[in-house]
N, C-alpha and C positions, 0 to 999 in steps of 0.2 A: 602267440604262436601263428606261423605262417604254411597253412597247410595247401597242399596242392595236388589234384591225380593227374598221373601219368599212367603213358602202355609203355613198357620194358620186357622183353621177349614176346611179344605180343598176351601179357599177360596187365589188365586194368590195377593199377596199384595207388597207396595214398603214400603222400609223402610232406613230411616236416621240411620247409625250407631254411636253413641256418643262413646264422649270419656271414658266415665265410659263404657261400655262394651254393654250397654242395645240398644235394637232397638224399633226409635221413630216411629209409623206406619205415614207415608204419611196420612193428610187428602185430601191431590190434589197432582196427580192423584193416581192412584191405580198399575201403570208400567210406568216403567223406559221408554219405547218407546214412550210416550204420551210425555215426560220430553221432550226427543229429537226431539221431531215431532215439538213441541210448543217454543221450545228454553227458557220456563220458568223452576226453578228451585222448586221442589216438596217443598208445605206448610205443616208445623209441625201441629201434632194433640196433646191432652192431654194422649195417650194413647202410652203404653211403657211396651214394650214384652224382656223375656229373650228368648237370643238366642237359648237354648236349649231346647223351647219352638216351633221352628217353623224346619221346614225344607228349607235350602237354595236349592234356584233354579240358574241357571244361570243368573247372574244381568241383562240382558238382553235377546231378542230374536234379535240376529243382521240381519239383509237385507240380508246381505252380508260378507265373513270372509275369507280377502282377508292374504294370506302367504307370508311371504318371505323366502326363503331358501339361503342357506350359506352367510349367514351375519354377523358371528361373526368371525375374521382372525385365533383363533385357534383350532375353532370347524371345521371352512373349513379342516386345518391343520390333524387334527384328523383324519380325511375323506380320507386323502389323493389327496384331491382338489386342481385345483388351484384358487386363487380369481376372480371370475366374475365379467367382467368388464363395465354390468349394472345388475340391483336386479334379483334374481332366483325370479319368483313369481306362484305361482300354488293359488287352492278355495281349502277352505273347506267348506262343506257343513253344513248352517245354523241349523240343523237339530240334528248334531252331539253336541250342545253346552248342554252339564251339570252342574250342580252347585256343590259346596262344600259340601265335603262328598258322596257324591254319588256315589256308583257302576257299575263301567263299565266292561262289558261282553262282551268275545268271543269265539268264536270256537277254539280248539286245531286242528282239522280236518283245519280252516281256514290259520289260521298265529300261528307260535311257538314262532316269534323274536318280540314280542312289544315293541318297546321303548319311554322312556320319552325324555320328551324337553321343560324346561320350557322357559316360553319367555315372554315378555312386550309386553302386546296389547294396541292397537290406538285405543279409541271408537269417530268416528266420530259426529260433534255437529250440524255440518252447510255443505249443499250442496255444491260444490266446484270441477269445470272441469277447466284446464290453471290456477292453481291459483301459482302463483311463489314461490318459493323456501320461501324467506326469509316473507312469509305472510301463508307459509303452518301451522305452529302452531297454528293460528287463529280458522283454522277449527275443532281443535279438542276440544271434551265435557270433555275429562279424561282417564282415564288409569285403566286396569285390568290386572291380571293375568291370562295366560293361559299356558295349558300343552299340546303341541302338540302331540298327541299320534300319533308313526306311529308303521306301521307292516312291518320290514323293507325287511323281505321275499318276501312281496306281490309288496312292491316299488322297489327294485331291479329286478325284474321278466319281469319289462315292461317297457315302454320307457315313459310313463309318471308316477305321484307320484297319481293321483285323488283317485284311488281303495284302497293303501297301509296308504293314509292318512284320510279314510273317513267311515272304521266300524264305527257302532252303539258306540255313546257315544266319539268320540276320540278328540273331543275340552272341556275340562273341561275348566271350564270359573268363575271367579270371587277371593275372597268371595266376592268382594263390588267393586262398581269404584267409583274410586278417582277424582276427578273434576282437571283440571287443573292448577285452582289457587293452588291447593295445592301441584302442583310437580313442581317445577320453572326453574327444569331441568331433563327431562326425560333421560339424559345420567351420571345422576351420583345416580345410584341404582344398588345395590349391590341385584344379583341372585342367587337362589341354587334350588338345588332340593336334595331331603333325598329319600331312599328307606330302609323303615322299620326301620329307625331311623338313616341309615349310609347316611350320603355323597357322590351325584355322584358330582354333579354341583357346583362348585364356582364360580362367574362372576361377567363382571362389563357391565352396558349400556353404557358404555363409549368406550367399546371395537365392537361396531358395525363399521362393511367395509361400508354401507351406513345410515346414521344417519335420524333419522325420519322425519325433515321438505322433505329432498330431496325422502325420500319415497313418502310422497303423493304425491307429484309435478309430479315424477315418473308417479304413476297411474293415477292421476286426469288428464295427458295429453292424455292418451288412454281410460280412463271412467269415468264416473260424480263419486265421491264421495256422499255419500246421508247419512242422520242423523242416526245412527243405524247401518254403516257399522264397522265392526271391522278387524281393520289390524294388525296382527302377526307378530312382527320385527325381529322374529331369534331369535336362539339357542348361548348360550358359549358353550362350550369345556365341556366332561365330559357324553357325552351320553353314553349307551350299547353297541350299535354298536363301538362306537370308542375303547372300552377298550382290555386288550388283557388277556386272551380270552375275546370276548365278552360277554356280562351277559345284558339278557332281562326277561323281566317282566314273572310272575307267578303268579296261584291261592292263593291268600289270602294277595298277597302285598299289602301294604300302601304306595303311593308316596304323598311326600308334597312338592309343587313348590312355593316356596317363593319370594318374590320381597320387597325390602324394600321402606317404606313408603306405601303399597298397604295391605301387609296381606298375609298370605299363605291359600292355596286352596290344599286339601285333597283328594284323589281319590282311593277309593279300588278293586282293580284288581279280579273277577271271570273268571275263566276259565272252559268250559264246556269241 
């Protein structure tokens, strides 16, 4: 199932994405956090909206949006990194999640270096603190796309990432998540990212330094995992920063972070 929320008369609503293109409105519930809170799966109503009819939101409002950083061995490489030898993990702040199409804004006075990072997110289904490795899949509801915006001025500047990964807007999150049963393997999807129609990112989820059962196992041994947390598994190769020269985002870009089997999620860059 491919569930997604939109505003439609300026009213927050969930909705079924079908395979013809059209979204089926949810008649139970009206968001995606109720799905997760209840561990039941949203009832189909008679009524059926074109997409470009509503405005997408972030598919969810996550609890929690838990990162990983240098996870992918030739984006480490990029970096000039060596591989860490347990997960880099930093928050982003629940706050910052956008939906598809939506405009994010920043200060030029703030940060000059914005860069993209698209990545495979974990949306948690079921609570889960010690849950072992080879049971950690259990706990997840499905899978979204997200583009970790960082500022990489402001991350470089200081000894931790929180300020450079957590302007206004810098988790774009969606179009839709994918329920599990329908990814049988979240390490064989192919990533990109485009800016203004060209190619930064080519990648595979097969190419993660630590692979997702062993992430949450990871976390859920130092914090409860809870329905609605979202965990960011890392970047491939191909960011701004890594390139030579390096080349970061500006006024009027278009970035589209794509994940196969999921959808690509669109985001247009203002700069004041």
């Amino acid at each position: 199932m491919r569930l997604l929320t939109f505003t439609h008369r300026q009213q927050r609503q969930l909705g079924i994405l079908d395979e013809d293109g059209r979204i089926n409105v949810a008649s139970w519930p009206n968001a995606l956090e109720d799905v997760l809170e209840r561990g039941t799966l949203p009832s189909r109503s008679a009524q059926y909206l074109d997409p470009a009819e509503v405005r997408w939101e972030a598919p969810l409002r996550p609890r929690k949006i838990i990162a990983i950083g240098q996870n992918y061995v030739e984006h480490i490489r990029e970096l000039g990194s060596e591989l860490p030898e347990k997960p880099v993990i930093f928050a982003k702040f629940p706050s910052g999640a956008v939906g598809h199409g939506e405009e994010v804004c920043w200060e030029a006075a703030l940060t000059q270096k914005v860069d993209w990072e698209v990545e495979l997110a974990v949306v948690i289904g079921a609570r889960c603190h010690h849950i072992r490795e080879e049971d950690a899949l259990e706990c997840v509801f499905g899978y979204t796309v997200a583009n970790d915006l960082t500022a990489r001025d402001i991350q470089r500047s200081e000894g931790q990432w929180i300020r450079g990964k957590n302007l206004a807007g810098f988790c774009p999150l969606g179009p839709v998540v994918v329920t599990r049963d329908e990814i049988p393997d979240p390490h064989a999807l192919r990533l990109s990212t485009q800016v203004n129609g060209e190619t930064m990112q080519a990648g595979h989820s097969g190419e993660m330094h630590f692979r997702i059962p062993h992430l949450i196992a990871y976390c859920a041994r130092m914090f409860t995992l809870e329905p609605g947390d979202v965990i960011l598994t890392g970047t491939p190769s191909g960011v701004g920063m890594g390139m030579k020269p390096p080349r970061f985002l500006g006024d009027g870009d278009v970035v589209r972070v794509a994940i196969e089997g999921i959808g690509a999620l669109e985001t247009r860059c203002r700069v004041q």
